[in-house]
C-alpha positions in Angstrom: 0.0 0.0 0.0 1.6 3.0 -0.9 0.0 7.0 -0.3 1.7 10.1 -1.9 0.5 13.4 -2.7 2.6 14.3 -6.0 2.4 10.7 -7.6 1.8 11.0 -11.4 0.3 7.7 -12.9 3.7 6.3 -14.3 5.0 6.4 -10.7 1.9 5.1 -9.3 2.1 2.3 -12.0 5.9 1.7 -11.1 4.9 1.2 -7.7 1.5 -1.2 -8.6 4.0 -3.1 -10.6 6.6 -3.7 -7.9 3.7 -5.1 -5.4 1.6 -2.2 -4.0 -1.6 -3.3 -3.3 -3.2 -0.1 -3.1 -2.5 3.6 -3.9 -3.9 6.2 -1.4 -3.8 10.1 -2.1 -2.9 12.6 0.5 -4.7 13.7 2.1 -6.9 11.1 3.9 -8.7 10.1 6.7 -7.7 7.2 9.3 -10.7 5.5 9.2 -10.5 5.3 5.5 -6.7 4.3 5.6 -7.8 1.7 8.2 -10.8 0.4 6.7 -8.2 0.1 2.8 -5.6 -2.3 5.4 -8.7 -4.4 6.6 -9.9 -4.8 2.8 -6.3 -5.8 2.3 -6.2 -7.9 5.1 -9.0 -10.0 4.1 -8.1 -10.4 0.4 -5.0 -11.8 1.5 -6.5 -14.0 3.6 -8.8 -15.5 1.7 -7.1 -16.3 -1.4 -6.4 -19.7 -2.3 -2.3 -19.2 -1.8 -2.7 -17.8 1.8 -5.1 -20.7 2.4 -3.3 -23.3 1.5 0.1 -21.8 3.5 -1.7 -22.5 6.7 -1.0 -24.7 9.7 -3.7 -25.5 12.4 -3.0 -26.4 16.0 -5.4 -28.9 18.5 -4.0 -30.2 21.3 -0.5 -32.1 20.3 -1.7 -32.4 16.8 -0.5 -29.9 13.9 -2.1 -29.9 10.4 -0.3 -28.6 7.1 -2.3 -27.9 4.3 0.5 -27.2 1.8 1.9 -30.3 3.3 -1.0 -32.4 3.6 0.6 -33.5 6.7 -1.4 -34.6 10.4 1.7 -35.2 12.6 1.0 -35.6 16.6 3.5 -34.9 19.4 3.1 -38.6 20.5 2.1 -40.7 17.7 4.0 -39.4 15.0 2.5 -38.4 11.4 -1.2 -39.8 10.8 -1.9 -40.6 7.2 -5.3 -39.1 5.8 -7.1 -39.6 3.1 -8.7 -37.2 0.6 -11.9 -37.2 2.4 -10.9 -37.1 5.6 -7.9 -34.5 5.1 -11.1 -32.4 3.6 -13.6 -33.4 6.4 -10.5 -32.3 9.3 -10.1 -29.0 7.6 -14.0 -28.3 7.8 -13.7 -28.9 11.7 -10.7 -27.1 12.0 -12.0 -24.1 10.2 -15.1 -24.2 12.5 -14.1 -25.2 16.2 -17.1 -25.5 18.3 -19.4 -25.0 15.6 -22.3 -27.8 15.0 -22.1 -28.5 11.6 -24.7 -30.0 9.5 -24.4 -33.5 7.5 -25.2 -31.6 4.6 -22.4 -29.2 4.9 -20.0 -31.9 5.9 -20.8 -33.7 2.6 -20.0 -31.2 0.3 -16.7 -30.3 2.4 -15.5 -34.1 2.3 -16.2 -34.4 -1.4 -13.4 -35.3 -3.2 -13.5 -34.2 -6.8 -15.5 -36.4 -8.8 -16.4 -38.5 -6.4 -19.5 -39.9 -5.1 -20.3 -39.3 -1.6 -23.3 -40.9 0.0 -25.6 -39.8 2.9 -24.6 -42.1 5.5 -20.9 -42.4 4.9 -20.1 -39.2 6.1 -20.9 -41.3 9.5 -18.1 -43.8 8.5 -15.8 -40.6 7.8 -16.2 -39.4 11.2 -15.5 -43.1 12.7 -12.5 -43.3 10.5 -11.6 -39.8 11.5 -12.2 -40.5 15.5 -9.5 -43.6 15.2 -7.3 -41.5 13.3 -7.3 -38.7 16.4 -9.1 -39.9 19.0 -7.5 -41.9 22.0 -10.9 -43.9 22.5 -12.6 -43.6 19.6 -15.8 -44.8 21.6 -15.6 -41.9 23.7 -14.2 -39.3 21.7 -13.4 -36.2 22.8 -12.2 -34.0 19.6 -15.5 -34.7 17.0 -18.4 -34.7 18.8 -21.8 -35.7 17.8 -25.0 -33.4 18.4 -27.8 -34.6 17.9 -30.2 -34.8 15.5 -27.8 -31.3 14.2 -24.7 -33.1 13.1 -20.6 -32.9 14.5 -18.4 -30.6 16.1 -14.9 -30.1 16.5 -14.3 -29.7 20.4 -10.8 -28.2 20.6 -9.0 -24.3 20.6 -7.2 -24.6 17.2 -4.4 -21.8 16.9 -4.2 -20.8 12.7 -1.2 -19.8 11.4 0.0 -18.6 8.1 3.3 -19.9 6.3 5.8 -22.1 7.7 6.3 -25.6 7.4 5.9 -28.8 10.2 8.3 -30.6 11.7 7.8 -33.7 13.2 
């Protein structure tokens, strides 16, 4: 983000061209100077490059999803599959929330790939043996109810970086 008050186009093309994000003329307002770095913010966020750089945190497990990696403190790295790499990343991005069946059908899908009603119930089993102690009693995907599952954990997201096991 660059601001000037004597810029003339080439120079605020120069700057574009060398990564500036935005170009903001003086004078201006904080709240409009602050309101351009949260518009920033969240494009950078949400693109598909930021989002794959990130690394969750539960408990003594870390997630890479450039990596595709599940390593835990104890047991070492946990192999996922497609659908259940997908299914982990739709708990992780919602901890505590009560997701539908529904939604996490469409977030397991696998490209071209059939996915039925009922086995998103044999994805979360497969996923509770993956991370849970006692799959029986598990403590990380919970079920609610006649709602669907949740993720019961603080997960910590960070940006960039890789894991080490």
């Amino acid at each position: 983000m660059i601001s000037g008050d004597r810029l003339d186009e080439a120079e605020k093309v120069v700057a574009l061209e060398l990564g500036a994000t935005d170009f903001i003329p003086k004078p201006f307002g904080m709240r409009e100077f602050l309101a351009r770095i949260r518009v920033a913010l969240r494009q950078r966020i949400s693109s598909p490059r930021t989002r794959e750089q990130r690394s969750f945190r539960f408990g003594a497990w870390k997630l890479s999803v450039k990596q595709r990696r599940l390593i835990c403190a104890e047991r070492g790295e946990v192999k996922l599959t497609a659908c259940e790499f997908n299914l982990l990343i739709a708990f992780l991005e919602n901890p505590r929330n009560v997701l539908s069946r529904e939604r996490l059908l469409l977030a397991s899908r696998v490209r071209g790939e059939e996915v039925y009603d009922r086995s998103i119930d044999v994805l979360i089993m497969r996923l509770r043996r993956k991370l849970e102690a006692d799959a029986a009693n598990p403590r990380l995907v919970k079920t609610s109810r006649g709602a669907g599952y949740f993720f019961n954990a603080d997960v910590d997201v960070s940006y960039g970086g890789t894991l080490a096991a």
